[in-house]
C-alpha positions in Angstrom: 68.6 -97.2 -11.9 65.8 -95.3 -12.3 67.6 -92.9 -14.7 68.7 -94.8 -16.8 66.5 -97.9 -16.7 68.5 -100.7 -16.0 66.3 -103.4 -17.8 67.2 -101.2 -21.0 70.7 -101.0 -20.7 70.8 -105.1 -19.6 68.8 -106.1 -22.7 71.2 -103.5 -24.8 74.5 -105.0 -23.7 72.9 -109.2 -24.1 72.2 -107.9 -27.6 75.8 -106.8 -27.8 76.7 -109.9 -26.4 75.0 -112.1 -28.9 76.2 -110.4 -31.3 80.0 -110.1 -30.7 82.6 -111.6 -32.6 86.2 -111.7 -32.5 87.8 -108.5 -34.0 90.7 -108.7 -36.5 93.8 -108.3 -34.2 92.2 -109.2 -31.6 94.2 -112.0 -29.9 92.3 -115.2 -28.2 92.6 -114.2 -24.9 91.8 -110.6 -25.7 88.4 -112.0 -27.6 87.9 -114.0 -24.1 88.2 -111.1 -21.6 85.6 -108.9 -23.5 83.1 -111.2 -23.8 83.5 -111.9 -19.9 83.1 -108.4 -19.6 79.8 -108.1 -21.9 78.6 -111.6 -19.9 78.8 -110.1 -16.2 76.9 -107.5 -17.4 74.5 -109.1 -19.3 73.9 -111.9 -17.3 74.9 -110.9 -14.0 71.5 -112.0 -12.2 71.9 -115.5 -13.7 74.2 -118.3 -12.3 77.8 -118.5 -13.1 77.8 -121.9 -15.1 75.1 -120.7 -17.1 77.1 -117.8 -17.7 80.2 -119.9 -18.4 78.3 -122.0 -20.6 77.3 -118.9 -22.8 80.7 -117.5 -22.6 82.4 -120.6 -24.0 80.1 -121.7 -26.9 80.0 -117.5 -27.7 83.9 -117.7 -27.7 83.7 -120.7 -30.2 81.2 -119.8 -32.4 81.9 -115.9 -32.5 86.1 -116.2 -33.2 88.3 -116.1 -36.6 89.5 -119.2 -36.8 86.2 -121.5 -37.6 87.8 -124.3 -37.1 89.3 -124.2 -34.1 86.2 -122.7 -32.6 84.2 -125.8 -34.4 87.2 -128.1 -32.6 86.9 -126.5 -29.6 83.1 -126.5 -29.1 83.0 -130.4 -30.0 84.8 -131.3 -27.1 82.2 -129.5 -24.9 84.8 -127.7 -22.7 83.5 -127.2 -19.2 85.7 -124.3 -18.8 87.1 -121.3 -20.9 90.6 -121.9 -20.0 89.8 -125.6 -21.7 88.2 -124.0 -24.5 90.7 -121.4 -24.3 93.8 -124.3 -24.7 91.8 -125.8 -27.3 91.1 -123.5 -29.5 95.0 -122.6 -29.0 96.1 -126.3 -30.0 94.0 -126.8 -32.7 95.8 -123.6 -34.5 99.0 -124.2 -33.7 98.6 -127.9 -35.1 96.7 -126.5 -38.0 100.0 -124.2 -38.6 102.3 -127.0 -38.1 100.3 -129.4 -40.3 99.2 -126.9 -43.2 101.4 -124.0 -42.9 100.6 -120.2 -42.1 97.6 -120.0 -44.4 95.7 -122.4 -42.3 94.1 -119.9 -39.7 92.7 -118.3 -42.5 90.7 -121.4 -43.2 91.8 -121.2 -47.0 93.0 -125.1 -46.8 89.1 -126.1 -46.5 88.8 -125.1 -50.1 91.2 -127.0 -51.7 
């Protein structure tokens, strides 16, 4: 700790985790399990629904697909597997109901 001052490397890795949005590739899940891992860092003094909290509106507002994040978040999901199964029904009816191009969010600008 006193190496390599832990404050420092707390505030680094919070940074990181506002910061951090899904990577192109990156599967839903995947997106979920590293922002976990940056929040248990980041936040690991705080308490776990506060934590939960910032992982699940991060996991909306930081992934892909826009809209499903945007769906997702507006049902204030208490947990991430609920926002995880959101987000997940929201594109599959989005593919279903507009076709493959719809995850890309390039329906909106028609």
């Amino acid at each position: 700790e006193k190496r390599f001052n832990l404050r420092k490397l707390t505030e680094t890795v919070r940074i990181q985790f506002q910061s951090a949005r899904q990577a192109p590739g990156e599967d839903l899940d995947e997106w979920a399990e590293r922002l976990l891992s940056l929040a248990d860092k980041a936040f690991s003094e705080l308490p776990e629904e506060y934590v939960t909290s910032e992982v699940i509106n991060k996991l909306c507002q930081g992934c892909l697909d826009k809209h499903a994040g945007n769906v997702a978040a507006s049902f204030r999901p208490r947990t991430l597997d609920e926002a995880l199964e959101r987000m997940k029904w929201q594109q599959y009816s989005d593919k279903a109901v507009f076709g493959t191009n719809a995850m890309h969010g390039r329906y909106w600008s028609l």
